[in-house]
N, CA, C and O of each residue as an XYZ file, in Angstrom:
792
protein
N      26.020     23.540      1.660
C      25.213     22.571      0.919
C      25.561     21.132      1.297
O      24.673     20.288      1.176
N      26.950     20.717      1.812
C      27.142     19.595      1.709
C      26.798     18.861      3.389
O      26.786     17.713      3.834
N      26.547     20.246      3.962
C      25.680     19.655      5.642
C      24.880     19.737      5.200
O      24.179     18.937      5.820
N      24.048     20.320      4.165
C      22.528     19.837      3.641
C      22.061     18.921      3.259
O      20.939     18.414      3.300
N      23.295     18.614      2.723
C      22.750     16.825      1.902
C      23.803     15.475      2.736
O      24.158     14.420      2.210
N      24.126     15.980      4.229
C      24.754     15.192      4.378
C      23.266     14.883      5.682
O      22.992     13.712      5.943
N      22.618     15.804      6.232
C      21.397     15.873      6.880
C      20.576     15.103      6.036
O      20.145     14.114      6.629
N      20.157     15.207      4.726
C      19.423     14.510      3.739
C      19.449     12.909      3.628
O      18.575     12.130      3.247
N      20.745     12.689      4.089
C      21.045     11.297      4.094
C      20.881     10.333      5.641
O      20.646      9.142      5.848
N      21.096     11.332      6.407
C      20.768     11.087      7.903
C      19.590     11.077      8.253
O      19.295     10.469      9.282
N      18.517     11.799      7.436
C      17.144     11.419      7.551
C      16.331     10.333      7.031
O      15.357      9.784      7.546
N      17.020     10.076      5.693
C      16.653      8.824      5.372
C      16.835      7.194      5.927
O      16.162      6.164      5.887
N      18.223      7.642      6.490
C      18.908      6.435      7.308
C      18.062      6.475      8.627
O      18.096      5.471      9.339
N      17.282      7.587      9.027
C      16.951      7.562     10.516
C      15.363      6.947     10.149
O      14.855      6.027     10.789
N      14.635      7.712      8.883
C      13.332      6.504      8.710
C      13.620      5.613      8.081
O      12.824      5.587      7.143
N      14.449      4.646      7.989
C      14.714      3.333      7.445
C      15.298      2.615      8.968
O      15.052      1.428      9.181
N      15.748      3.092      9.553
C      16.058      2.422     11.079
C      14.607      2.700     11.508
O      14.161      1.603     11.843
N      13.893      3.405     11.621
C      12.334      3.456     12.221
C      11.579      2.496     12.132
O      10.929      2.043     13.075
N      11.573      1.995     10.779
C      10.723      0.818      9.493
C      11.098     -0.315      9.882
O      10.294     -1.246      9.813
N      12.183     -0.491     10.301
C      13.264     -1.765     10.536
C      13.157     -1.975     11.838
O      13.715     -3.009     12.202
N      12.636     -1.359     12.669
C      11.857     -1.784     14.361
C      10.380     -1.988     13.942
O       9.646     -2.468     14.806
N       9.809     -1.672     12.663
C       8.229     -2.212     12.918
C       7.797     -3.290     11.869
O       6.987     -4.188     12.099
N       8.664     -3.009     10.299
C       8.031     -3.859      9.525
C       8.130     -5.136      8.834
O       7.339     -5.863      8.234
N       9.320     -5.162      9.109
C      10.200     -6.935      8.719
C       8.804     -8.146      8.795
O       8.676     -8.909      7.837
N       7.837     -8.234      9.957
C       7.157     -9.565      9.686
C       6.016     -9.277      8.630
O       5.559    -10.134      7.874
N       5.623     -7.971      8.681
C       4.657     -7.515      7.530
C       5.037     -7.393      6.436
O       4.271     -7.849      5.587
N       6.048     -6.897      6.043
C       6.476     -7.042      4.539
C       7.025     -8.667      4.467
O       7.240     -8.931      3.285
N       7.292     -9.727      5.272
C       7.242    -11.407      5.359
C       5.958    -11.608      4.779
O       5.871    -12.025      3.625
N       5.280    -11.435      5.242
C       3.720    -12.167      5.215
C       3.144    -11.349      4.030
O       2.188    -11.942      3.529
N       3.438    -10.140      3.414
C       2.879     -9.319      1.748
C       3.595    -10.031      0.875
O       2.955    -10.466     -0.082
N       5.355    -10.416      0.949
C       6.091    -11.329      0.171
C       5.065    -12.836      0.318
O       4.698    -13.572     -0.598
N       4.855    -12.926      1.422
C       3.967    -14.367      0.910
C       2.638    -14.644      0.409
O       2.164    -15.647     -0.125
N       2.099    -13.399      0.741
C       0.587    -13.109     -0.007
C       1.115    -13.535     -1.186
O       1.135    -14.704     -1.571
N       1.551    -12.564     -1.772
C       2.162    -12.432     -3.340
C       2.104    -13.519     -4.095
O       1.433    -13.769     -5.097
N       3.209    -14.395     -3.254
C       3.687    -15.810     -4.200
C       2.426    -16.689     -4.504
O       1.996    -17.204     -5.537
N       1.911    -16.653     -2.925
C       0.388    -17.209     -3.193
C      -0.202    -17.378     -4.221
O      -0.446    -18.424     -4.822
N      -0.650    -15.484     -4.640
C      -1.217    -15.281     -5.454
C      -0.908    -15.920     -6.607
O      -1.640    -16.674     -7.247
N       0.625    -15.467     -6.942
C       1.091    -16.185     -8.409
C       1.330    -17.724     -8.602
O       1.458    -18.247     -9.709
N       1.378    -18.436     -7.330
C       1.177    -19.823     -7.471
C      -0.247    -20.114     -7.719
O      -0.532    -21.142     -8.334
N      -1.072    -19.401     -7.350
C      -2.459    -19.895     -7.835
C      -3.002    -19.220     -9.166
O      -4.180    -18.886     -9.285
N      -1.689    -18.982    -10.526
C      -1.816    -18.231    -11.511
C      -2.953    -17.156    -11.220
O      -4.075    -17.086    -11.722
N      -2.241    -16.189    -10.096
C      -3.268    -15.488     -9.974
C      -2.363    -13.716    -10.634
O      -1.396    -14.250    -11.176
N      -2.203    -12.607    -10.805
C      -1.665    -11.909    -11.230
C      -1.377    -10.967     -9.711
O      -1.973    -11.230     -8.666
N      -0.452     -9.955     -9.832
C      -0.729     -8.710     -9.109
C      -0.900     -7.244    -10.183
O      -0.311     -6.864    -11.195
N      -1.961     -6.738     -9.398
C      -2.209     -5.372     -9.917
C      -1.851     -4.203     -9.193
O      -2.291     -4.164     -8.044
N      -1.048     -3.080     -9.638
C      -0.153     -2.187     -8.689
C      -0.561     -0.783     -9.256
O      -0.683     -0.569    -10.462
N      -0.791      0.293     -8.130
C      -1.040      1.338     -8.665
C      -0.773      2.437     -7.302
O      -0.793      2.047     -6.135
N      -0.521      3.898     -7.726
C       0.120      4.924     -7.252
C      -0.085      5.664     -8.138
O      -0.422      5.318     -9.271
N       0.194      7.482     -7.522
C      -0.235      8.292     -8.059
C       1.187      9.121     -8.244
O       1.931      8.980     -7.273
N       1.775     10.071     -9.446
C       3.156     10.438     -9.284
C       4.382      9.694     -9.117
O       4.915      8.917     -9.910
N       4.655      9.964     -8.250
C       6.373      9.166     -7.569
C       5.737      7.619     -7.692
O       6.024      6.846     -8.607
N       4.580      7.242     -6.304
C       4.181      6.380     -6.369
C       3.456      5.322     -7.738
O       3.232      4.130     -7.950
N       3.313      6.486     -8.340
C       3.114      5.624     -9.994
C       4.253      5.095    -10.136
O       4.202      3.884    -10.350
N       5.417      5.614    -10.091
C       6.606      5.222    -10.965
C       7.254      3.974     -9.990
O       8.038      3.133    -10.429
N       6.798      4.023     -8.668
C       7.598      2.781     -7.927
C       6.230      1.563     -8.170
O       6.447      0.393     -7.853
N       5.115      1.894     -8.638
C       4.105      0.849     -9.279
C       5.205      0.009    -10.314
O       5.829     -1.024    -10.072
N       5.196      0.939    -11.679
C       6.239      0.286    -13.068
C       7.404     -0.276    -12.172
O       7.521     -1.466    -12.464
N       8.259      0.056    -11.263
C       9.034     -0.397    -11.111
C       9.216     -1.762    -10.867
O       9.963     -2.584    -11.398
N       8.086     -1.884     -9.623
C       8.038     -2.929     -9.060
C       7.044     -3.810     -9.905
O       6.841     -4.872     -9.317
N       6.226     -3.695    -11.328
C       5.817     -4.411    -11.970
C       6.929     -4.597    -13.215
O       6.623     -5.519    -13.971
N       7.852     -4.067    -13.474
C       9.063     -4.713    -14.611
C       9.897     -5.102    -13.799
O      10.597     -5.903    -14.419
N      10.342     -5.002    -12.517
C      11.079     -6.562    -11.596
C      10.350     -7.823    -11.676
O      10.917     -8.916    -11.695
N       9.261     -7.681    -11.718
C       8.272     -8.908    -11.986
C       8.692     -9.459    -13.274
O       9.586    -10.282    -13.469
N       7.814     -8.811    -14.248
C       7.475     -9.246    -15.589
C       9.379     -9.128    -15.985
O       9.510     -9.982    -16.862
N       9.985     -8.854    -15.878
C      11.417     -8.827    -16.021
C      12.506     -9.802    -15.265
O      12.776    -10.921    -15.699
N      13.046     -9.288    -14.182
C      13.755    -10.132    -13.622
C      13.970     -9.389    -12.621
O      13.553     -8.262    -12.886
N      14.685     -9.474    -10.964
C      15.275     -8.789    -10.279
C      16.364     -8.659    -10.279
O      16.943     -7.722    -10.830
N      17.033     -9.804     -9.502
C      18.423    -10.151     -9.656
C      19.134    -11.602    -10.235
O      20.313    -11.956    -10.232
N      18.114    -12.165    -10.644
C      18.533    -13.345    -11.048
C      17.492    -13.956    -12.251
O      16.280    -13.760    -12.333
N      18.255    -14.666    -13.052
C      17.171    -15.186    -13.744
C      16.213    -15.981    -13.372
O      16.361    -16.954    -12.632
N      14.764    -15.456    -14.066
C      13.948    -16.812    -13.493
C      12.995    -16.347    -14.872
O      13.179    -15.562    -15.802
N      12.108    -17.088    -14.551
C      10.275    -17.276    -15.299
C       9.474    -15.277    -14.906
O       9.384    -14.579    -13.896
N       9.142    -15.138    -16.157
C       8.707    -13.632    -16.333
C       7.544    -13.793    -15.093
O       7.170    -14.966    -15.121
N       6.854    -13.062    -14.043
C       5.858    -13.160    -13.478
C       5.000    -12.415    -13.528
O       5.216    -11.236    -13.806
N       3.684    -12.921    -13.255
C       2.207    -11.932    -14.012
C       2.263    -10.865    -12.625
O       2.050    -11.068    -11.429
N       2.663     -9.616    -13.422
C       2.601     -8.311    -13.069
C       2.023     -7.159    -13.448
O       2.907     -6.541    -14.041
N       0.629     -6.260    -13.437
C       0.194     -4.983    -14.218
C       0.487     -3.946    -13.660
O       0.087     -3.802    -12.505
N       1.076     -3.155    -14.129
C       1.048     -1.142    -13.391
C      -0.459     -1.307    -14.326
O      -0.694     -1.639    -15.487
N      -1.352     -0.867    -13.094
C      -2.454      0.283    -14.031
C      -2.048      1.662    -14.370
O      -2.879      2.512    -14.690
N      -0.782      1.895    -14.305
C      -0.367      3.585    -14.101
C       0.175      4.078    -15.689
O       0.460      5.229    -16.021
N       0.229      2.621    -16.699
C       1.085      3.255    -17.685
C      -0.150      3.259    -19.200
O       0.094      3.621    -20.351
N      -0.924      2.940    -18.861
C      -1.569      3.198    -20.191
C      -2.682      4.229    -20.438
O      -3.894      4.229    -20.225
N      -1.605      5.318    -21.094
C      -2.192      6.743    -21.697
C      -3.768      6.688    -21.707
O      -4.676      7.098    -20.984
N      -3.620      5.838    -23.116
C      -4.969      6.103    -23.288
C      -6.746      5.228    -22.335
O      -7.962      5.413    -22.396
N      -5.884      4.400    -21.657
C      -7.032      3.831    -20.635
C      -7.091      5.118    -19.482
O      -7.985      5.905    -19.170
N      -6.281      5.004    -19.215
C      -6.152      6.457    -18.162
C      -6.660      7.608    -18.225
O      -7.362      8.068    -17.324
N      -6.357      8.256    -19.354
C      -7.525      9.515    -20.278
C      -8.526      9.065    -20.425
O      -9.338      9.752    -19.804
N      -9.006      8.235    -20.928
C     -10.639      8.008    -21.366
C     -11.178      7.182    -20.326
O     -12.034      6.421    -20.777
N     -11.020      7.082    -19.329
C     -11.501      6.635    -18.317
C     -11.812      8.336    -17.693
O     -13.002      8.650    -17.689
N     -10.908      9.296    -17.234
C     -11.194     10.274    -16.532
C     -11.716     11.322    -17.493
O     -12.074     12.487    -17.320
N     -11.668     10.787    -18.224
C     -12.945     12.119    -19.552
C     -13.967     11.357    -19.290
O     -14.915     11.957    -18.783
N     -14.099     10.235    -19.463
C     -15.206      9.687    -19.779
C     -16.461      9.653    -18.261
O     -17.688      9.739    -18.325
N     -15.787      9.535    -17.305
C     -15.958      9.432    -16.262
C     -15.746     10.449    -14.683
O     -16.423     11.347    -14.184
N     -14.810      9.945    -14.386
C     -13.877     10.764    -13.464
C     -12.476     10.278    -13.138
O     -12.284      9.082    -13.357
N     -11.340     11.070    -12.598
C      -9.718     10.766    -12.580
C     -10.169      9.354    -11.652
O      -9.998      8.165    -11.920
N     -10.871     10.068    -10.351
C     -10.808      9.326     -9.199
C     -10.871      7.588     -9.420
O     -10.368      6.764     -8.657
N     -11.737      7.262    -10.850
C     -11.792      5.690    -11.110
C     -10.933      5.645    -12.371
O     -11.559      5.332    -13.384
N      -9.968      5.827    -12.484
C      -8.654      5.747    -13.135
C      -8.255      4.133    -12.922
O      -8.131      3.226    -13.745
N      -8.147      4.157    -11.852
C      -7.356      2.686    -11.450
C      -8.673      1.664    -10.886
O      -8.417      0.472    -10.721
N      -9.961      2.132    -10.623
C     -11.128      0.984     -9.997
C     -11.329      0.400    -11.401
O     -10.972     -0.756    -11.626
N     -12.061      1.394    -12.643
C     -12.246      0.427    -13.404
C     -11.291     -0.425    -13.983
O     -11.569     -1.623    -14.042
N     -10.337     -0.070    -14.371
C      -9.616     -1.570    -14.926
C      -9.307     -2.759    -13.431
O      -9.156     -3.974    -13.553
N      -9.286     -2.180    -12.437
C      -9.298     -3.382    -11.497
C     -10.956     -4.573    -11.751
O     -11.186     -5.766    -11.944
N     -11.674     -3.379    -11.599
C     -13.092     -4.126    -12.399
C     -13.039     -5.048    -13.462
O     -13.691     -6.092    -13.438
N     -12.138     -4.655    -14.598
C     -12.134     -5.426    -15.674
C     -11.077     -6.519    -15.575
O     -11.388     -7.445    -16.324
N      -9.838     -6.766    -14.863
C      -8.908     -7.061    -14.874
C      -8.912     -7.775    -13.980
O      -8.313     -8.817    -14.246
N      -9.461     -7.721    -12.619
C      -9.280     -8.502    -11.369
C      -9.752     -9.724    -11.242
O     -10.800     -9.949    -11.848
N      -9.319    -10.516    -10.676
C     -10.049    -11.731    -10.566
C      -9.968    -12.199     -8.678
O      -9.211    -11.627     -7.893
N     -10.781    -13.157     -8.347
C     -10.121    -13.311     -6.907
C      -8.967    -13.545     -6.503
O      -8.427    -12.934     -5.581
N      -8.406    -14.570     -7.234
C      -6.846    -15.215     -6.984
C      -5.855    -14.015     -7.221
O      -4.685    -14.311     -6.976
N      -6.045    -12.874     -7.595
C      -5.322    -11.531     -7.480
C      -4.730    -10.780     -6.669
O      -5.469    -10.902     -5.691
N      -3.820     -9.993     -6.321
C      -3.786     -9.281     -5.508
C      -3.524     -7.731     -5.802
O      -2.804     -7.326     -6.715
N      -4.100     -7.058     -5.046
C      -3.943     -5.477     -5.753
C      -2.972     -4.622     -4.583
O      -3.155     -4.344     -3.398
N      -1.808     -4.354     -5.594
C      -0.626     -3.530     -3.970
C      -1.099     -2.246     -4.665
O      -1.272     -2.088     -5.873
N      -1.278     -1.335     -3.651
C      -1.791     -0.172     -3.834
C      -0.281      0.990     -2.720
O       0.184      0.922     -1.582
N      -0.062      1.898     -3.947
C       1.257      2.852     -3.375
C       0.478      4.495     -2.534
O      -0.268      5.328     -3.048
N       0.885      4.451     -1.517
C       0.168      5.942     -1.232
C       1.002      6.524     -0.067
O       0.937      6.234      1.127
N       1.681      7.280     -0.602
C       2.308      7.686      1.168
C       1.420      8.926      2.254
O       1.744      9.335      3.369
N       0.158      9.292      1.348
C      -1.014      9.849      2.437
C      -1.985      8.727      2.777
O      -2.506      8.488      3.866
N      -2.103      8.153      1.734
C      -3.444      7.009      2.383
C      -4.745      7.116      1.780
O      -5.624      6.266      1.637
N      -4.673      8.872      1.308
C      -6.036      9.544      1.185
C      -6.142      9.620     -0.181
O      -7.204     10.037     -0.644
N      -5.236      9.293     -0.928
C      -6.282      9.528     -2.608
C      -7.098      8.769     -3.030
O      -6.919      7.555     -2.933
N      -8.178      9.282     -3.592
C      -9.290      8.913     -3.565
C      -9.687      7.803     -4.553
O     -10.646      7.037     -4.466
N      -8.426      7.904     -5.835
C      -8.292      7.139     -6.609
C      -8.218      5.724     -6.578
O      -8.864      4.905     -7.231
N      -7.003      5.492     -5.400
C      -6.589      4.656     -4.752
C      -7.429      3.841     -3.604
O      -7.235      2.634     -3.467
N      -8.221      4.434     -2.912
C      -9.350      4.110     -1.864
C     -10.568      3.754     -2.792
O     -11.386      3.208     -2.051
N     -11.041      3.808     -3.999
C     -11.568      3.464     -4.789
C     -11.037      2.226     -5.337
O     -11.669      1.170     -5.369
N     -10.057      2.364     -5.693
C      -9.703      0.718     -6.401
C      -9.331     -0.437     -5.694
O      -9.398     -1.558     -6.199
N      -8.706     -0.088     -3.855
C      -9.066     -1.103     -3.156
C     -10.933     -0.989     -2.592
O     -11.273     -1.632     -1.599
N     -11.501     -0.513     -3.012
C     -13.101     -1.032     -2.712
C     -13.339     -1.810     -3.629
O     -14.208     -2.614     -3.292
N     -12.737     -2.050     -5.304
C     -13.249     -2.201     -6.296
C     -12.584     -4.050     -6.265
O     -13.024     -5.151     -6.597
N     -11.312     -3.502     -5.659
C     -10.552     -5.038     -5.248
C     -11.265     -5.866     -4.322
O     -11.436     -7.042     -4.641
N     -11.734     -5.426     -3.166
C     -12.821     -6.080     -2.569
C     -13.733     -6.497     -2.771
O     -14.172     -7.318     -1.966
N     -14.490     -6.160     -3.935
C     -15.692     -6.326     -4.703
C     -15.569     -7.266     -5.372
O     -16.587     -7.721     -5.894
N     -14.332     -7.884     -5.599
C     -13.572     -8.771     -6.867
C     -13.165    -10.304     -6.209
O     -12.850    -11.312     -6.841
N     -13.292    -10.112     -4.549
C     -12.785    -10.715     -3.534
C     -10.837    -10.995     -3.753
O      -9.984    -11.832     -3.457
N     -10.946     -9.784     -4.395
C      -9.152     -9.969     -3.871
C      -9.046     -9.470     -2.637
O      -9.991     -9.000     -2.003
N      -7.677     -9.567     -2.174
C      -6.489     -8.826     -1.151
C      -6.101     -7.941     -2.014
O      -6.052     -7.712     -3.222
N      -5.648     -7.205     -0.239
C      -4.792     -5.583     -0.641
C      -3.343     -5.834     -0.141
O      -3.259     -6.718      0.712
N      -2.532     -5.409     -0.399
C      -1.220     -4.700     -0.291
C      -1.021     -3.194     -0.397
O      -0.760     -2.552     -1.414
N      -1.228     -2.666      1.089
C      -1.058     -1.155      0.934
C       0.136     -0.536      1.243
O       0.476     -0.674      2.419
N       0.915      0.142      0.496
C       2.464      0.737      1.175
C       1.747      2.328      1.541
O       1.087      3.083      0.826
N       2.154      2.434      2.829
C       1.250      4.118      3.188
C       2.593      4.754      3.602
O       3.741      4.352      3.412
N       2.021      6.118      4.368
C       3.262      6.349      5.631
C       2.393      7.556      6.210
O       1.230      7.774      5.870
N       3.173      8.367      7.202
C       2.311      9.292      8.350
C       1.282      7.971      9.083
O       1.666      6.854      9.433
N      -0.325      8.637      9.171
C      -0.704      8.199      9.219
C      -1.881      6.982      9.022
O      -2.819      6.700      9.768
N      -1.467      6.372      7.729
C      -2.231      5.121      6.866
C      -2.963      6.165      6.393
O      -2.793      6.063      5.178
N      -3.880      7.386      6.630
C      -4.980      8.254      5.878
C      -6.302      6.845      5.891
O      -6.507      5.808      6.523
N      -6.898      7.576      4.843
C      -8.246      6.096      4.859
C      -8.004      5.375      4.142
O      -9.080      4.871      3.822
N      -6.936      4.750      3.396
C      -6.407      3.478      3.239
C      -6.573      2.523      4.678
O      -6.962      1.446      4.225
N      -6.472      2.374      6.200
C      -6.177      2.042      7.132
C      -7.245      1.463      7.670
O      -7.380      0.356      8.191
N      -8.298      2.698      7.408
C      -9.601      2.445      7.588
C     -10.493      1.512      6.637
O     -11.256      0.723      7.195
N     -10.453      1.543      5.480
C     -11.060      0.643      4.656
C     -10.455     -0.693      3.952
O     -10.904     -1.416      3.062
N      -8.910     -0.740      4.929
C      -8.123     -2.282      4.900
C      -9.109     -3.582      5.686
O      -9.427     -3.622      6.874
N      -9.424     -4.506      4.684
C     -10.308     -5.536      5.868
C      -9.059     -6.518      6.222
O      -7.913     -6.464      5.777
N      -9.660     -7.492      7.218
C      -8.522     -8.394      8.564
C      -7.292     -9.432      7.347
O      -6.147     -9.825      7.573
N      -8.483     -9.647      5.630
C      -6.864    -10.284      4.818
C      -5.790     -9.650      4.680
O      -4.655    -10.095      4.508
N      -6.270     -8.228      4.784
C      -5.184     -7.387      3.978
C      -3.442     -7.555      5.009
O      -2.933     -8.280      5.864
N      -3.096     -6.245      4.114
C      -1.600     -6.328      5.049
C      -0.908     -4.753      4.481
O      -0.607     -4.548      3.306
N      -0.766     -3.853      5.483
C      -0.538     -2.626      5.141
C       0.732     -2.387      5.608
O       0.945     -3.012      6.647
N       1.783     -1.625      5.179
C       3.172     -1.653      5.311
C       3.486     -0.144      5.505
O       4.201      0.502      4.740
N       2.876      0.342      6.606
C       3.057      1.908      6.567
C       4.639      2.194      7.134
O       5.248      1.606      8.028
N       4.883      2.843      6.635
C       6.011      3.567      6.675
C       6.132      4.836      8.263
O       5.238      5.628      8.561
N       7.460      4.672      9.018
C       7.043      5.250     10.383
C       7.095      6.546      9.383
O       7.494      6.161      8.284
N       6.915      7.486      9.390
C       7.629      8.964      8.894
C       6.452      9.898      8.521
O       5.306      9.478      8.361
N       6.786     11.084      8.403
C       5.902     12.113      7.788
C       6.210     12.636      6.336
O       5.350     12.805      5.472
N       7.212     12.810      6.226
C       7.953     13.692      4.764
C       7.807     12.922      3.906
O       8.128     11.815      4.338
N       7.345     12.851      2.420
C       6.969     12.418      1.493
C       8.198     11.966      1.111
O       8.531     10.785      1.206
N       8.759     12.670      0.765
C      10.508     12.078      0.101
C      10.842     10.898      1.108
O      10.810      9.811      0.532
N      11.046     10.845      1.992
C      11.798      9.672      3.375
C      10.477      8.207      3.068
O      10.645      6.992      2.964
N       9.710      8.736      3.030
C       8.474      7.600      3.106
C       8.813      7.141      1.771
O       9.403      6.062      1.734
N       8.521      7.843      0.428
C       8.910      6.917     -0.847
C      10.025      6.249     -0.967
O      10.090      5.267     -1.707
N      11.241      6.763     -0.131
C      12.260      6.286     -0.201
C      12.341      4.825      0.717
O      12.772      3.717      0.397
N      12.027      5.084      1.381
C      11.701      3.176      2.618
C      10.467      2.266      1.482
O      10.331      1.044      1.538
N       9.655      3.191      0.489
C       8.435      2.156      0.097
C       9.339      1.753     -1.064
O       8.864      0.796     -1.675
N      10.742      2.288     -1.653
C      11.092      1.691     -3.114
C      12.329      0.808     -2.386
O      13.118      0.230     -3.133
N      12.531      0.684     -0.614
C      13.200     -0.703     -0.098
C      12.760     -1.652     -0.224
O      13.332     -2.636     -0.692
N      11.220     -1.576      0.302
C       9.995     -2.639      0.730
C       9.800     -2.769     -0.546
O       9.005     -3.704     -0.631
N      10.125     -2.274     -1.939
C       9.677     -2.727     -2.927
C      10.997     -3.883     -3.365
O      10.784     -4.916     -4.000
N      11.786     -3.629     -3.079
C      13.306     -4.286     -3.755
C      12.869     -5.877     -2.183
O      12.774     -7.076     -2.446
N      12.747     -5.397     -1.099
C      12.610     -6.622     -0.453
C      11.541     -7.357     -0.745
O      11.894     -8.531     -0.849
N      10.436     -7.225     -0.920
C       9.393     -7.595     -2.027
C       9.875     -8.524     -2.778
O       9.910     -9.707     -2.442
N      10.251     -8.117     -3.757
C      11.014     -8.156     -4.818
C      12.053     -9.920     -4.782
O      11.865    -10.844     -5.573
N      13.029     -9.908     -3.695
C      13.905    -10.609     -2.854
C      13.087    -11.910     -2.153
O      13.550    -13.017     -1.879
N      12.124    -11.555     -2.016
C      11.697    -12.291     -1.242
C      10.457    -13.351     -1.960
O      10.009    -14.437     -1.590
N      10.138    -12.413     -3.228
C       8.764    -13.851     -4.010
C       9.939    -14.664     -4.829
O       9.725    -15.811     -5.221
N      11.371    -13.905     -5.095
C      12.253    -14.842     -6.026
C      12.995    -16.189     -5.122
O      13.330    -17.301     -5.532
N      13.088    -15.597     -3.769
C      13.528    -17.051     -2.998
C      12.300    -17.602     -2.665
O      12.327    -18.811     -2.893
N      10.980    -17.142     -2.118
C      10.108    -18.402     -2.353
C       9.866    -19.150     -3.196
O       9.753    -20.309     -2.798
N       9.702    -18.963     -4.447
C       9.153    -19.280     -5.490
C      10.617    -20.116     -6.145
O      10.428    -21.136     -6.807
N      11.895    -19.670     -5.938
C      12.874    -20.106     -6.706
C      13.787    -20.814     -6.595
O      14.429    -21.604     -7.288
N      13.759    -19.966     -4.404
C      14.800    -20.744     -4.113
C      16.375    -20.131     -4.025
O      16.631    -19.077     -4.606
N      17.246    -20.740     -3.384
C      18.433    -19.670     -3.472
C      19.275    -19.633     -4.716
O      20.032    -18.682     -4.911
N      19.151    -20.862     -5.765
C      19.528    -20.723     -6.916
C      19.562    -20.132     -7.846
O      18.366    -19.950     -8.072
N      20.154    -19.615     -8.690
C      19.506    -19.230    -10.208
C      19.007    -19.839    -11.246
O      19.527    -20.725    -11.924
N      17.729    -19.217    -11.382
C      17.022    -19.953    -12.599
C      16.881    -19.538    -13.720
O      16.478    -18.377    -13.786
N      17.093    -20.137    -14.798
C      17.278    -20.025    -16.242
C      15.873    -20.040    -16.946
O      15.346    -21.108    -17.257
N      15.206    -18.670    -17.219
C      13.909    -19.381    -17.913
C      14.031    -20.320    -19.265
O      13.025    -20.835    -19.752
């Protein structure tokens, strides 16, 4: 077991050295979308399905919370956590616009919508960046394999952060880095290398 999980760890280290030959200026330039956005009191809206739901909340209570330092709460939504919008949207409707309509209701242009998918292909998700487009926001897509049709229906603002890898586990695991560098990176634009006291 313990060459099992010592392999487990060597795979992760081997797609995080993969990521780290392709994505450093793209996750630069999604950290600066971002700040953009929130300098032009604009919000981000984040959504994923499963695992990727839960690195949505994550990376929206580093926001609205803090990362590593104190600063000013920042406008952050998971569409992933509210029960009852979520149910009565897919009774009412279908699962697949789970996350389009409240981007519908919620979006504005000055927005940006990071969308979590390590196939590319849920349909949920390929729906609510059409719905973001419609809104004239930007996308932020974290994928992996191969982008799926997330890739295909990214237009020239966007900025997609695919992950080199195939295995679902290795890919979420590099998208909850890119979430912490994310993360690292709107608090020194925006803050600076200091700590700030809200």
């Amino acid at each position: 077991m313990q060459n099992k999980i010592r392999q487990l760890f060597n795979d992760s280290i081997d797609t995080k050295l993969a990521a780290l030959d392709t994505l450093p200026p793209s996750i630069e330039n999604a950290g600066k979308l971002l700040v953009a956005a929130l300098q032009d009191k604009g919000k981000i809206l984040v959504c994923g399905n499963g695992g990727s739901a839960a690195d949505a909340q994550h990376f929206s209570s580093e926001l609205l919370n803090r990362f590593d330092r104190e600063r000013p709460s920042l406008a952050a939504i998971a569409l992933t956590t509210d029960a009852s919008t979520l149910t009565s949207i897919a009774n009412d409707y279908q699962y697949q616009e789970i996350f389009s309509k409240q981007v519908k209701g919620l979006g504005q242009p000055q927005d940006v919508l990071m969308v979590i998918s390590t196939s590319g292909n849920s349909e949920n998700i390929t729906n609510a960046v059409y719905a973001a487009h419609s809104k004239g926001m930007r996308v932020v897509a974290l994928t992996g394999r191969d982008g799926g049709e997330l890739t295909r229906i990214l237009k020239g603002q966007d900025i997609e952060l695919r992950v080199p890898g195939t295995n679902t586990a290795r890919i979420q695991e590099v998208h909850i880095l890119i979430i912490h560098c994310l993360c690292e990176l709107i608090d020194h634009l925006l803050f600076g290398t200091e700590s700030c006291v809200a």
